[in-house]
ChimeraX commands (.cxc) that place a marker at each C-alpha (Angstrom):
marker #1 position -0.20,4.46,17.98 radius 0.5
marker #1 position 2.85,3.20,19.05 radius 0.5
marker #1 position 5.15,1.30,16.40 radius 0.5
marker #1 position 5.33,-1.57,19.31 radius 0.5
marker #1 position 1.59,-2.01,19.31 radius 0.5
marker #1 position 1.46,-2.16,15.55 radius 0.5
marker #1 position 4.18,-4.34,15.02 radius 0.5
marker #1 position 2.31,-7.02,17.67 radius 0.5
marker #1 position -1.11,-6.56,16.63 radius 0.5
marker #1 position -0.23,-7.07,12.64 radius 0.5
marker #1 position 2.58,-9.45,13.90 radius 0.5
marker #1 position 4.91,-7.78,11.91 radius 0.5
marker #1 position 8.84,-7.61,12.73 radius 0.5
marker #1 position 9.25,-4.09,14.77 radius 0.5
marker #1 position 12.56,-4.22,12.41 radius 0.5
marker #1 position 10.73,-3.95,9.04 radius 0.5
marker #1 position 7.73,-1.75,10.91 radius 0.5
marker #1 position 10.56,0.95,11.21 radius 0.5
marker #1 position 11.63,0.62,7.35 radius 0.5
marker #1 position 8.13,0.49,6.34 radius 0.5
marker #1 position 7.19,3.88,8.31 radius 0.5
marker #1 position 9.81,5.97,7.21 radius 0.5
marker #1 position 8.33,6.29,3.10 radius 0.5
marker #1 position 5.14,7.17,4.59 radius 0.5
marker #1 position 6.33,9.84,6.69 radius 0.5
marker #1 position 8.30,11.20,4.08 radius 0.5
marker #1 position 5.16,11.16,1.76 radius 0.5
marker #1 position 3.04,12.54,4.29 radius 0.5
marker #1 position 0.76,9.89,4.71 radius 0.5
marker #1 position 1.81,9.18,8.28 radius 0.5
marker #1 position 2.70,11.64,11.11 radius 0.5
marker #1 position 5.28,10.89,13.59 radius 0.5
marker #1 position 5.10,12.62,17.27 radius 0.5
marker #1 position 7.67,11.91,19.62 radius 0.5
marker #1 position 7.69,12.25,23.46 radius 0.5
marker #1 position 5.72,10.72,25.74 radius 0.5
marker #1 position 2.32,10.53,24.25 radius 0.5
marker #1 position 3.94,10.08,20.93 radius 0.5
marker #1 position 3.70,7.79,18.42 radius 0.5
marker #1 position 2.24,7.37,14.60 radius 0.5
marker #1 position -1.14,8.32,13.14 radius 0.5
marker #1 position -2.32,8.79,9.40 radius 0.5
marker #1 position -2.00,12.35,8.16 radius 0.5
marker #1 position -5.30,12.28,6.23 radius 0.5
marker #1 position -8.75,10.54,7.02 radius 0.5
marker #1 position -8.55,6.36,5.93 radius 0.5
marker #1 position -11.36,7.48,3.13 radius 0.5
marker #1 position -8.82,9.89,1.62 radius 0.5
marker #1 position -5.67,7.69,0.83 radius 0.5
marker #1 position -6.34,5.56,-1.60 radius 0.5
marker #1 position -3.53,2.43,-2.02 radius 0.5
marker #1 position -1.96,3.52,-5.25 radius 0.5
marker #1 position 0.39,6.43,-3.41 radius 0.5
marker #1 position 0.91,4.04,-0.26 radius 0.5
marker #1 position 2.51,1.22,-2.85 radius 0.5
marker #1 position 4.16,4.22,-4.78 radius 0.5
marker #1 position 5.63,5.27,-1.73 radius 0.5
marker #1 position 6.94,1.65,-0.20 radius 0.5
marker #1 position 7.33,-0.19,-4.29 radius 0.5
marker #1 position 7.98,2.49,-6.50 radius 0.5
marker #1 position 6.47,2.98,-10.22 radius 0.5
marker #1 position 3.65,0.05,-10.68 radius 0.5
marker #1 position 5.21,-1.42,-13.88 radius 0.5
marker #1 position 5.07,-5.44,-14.57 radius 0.5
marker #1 position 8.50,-4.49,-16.52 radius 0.5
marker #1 position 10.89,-1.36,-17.26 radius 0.5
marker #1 position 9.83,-0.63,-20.78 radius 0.5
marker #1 position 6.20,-0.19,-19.64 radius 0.5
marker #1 position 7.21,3.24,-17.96 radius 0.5
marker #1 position 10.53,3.71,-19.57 radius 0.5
marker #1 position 10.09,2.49,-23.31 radius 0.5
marker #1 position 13.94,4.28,-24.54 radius 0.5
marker #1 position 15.37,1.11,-22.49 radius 0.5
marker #1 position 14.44,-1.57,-25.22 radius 0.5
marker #1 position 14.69,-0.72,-28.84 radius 0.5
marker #1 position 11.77,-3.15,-29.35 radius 0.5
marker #1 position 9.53,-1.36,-26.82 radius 0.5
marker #1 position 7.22,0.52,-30.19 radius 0.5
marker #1 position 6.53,-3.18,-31.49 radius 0.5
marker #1 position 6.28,-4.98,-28.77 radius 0.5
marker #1 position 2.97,-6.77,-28.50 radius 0.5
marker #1 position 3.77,-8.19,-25.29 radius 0.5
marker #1 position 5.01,-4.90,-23.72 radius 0.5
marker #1 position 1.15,-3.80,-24.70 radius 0.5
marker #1 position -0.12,-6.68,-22.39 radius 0.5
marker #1 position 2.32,-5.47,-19.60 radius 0.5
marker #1 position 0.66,-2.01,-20.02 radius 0.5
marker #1 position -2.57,-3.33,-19.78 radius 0.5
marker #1 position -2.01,-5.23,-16.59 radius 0.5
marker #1 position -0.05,-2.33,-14.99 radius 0.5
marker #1 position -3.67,0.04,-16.19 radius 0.5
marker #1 position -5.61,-2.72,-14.30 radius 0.5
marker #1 position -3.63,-2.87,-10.99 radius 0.5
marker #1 position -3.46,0.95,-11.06 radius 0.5
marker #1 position -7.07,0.98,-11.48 radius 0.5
marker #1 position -7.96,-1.33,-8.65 radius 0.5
marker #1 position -5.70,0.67,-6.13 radius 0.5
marker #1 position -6.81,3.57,-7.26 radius 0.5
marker #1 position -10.37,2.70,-6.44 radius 0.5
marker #1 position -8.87,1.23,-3.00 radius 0.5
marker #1 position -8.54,3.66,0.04 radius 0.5
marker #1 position -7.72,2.47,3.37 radius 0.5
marker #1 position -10.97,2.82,4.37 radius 0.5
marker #1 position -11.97,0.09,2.17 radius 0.5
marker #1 position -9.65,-2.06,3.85 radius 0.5
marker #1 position -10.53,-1.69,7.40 radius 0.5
marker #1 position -14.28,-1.99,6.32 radius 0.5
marker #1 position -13.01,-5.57,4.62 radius 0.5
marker #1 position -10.82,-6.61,7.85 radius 0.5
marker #1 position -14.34,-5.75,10.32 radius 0.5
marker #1 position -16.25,-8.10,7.49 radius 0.5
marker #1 position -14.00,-10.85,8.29 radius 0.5
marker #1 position -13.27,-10.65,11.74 radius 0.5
marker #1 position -17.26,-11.13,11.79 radius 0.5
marker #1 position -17.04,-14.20,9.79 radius 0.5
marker #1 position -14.57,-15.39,11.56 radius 0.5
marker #1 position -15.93,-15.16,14.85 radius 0.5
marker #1 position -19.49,-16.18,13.16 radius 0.5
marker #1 position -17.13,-19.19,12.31 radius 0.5
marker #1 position -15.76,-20.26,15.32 radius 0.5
marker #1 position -18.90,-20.52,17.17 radius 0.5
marker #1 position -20.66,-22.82,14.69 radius 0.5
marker link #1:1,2 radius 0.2
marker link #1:2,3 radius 0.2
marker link #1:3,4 radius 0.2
marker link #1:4,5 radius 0.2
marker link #1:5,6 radius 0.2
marker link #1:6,7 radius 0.2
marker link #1:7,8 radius 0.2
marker link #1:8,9 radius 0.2
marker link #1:9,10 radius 0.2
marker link #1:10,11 radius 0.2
marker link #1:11,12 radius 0.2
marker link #1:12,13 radius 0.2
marker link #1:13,14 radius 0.2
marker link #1:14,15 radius 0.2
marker link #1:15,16 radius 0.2
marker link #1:16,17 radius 0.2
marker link #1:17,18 radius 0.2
marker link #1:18,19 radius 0.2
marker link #1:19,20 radius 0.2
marker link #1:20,21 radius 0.2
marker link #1:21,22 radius 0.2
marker link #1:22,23 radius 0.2
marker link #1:23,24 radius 0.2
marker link #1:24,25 radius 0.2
marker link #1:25,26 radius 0.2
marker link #1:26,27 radius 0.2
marker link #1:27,28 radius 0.2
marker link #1:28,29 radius 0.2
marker link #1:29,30 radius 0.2
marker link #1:30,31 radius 0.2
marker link #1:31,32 radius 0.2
marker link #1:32,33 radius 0.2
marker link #1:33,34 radius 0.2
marker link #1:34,35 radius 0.2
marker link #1:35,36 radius 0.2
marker link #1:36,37 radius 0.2
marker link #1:37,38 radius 0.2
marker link #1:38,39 radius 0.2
marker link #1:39,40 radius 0.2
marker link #1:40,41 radius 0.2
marker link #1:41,42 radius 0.2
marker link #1:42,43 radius 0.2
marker link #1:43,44 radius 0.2
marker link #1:44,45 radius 0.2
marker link #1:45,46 radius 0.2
marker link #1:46,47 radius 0.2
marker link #1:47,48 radius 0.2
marker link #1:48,49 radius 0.2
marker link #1:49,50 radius 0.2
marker link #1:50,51 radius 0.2
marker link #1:51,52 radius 0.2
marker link #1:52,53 radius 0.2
marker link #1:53,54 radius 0.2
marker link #1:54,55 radius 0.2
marker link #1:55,56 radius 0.2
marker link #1:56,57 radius 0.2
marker link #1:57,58 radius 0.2
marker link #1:58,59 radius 0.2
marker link #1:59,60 radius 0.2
marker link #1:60,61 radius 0.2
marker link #1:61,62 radius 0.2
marker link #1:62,63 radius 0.2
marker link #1:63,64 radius 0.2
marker link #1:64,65 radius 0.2
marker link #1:65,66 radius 0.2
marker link #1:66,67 radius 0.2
marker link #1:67,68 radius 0.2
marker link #1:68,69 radius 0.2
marker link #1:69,70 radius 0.2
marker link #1:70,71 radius 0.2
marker link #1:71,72 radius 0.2
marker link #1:72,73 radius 0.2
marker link #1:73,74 radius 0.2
marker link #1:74,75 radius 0.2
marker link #1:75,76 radius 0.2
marker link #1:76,77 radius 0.2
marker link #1:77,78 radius 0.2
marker link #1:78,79 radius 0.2
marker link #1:79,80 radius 0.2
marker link #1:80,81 radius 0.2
marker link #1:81,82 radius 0.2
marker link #1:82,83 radius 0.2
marker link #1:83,84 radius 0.2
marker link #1:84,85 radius 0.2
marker link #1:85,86 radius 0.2
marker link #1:86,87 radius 0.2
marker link #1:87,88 radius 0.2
marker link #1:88,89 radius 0.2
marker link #1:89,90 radius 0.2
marker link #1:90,91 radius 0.2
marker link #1:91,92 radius 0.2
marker link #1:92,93 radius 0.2
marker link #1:93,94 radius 0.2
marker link #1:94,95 radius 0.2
marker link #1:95,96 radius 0.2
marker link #1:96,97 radius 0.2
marker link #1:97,98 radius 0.2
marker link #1:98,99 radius 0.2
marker link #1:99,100 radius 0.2
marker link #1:100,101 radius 0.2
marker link #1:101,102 radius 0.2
marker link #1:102,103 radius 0.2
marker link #1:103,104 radius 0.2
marker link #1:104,105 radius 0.2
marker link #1:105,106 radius 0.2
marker link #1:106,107 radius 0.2
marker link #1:107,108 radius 0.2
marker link #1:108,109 radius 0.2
marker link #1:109,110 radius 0.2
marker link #1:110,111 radius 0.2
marker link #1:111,112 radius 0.2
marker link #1:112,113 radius 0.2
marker link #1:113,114 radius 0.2
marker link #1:114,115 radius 0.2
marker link #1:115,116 radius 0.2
marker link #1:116,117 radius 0.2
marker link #1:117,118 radius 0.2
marker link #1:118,119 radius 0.2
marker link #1:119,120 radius 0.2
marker link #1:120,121 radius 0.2
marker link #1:121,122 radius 0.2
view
C-alpha cells in the first residue's frame, strides 16, 4: 500500500506515517518497494507479529520506570516495594501484547465496523 492511502484511511498525518514506518522497516516487520507499483506491505503474515516487537520497535523497552529494566540506576531498586508493583504491571502489559498479533486486531476492527454499521441502521 501506498503511505498516502494509509495515512487517509487511518487519518493519520502523512508526516508522522513516514516516522512511524521507518522502525518497522528497520525491524523487518514492514517491506518497502519503490517504483511504480511500490509501496509498503508487512514482511510476515498479520497472525505472526504479535504487538510486543511492533511497540519495541516504535517505544522502546516496556518499563512503567527505569529501575524496572535497569535496577544499578537507583540504589533503592533491591528494596523497593513499589519498583515490584512497576514490574508487575510491565509483566502484565508484556503479557497482553504478547498474546496480541495483528491479526487479532484486524479481526477486532471487522467486529466493530459490524456494530457500527448494525448501529447506524437501527
Amino acid at each position: 500500500m501506498l503511505l498516502k492511502a494509509i495515512s487517509r484511511r487511518q487519518q493519520i498525518p502523512l508526516s508522522y506515517l513516514e516516522r512511524l514506518i521507518t522502525p518497522l522497516i528497520a525491524g523487518r516487520l514492514v517491506r518497502s518497494t519503490r517504483g511504480a507499483r511500490g509501496g509498503v506491505s508487512l514482511a510476515r503474515s498479520p497472525r505472526e507479529i504479535r504487538l510486543n516487537e511492533v511497540i519495541q520497535l516504535l517505544e522502546g523497552p516496556i518499563a512503567p520506570v527505569e529501575c524496572v529494566n535497569n535496577p544499578g540506576v537507583c540504589n533503592r531498586s533491591r528494596l523497593c516495594v513499589t519498583r515490584d508493583v512497576w514490574t508487575e504491571l510491565k509483566e502484565a502489559v508484556v503479557g497482553v501484547l504478547e498474546s496480541t498479533t495483528l491479526q487479532d486486531l484486524i479481526e477486532r476492527h471487522k467486529t466493530k465496523e459490524r456494530l457500527g454499521e448494525a448501529m447506524y441502521y437501527i
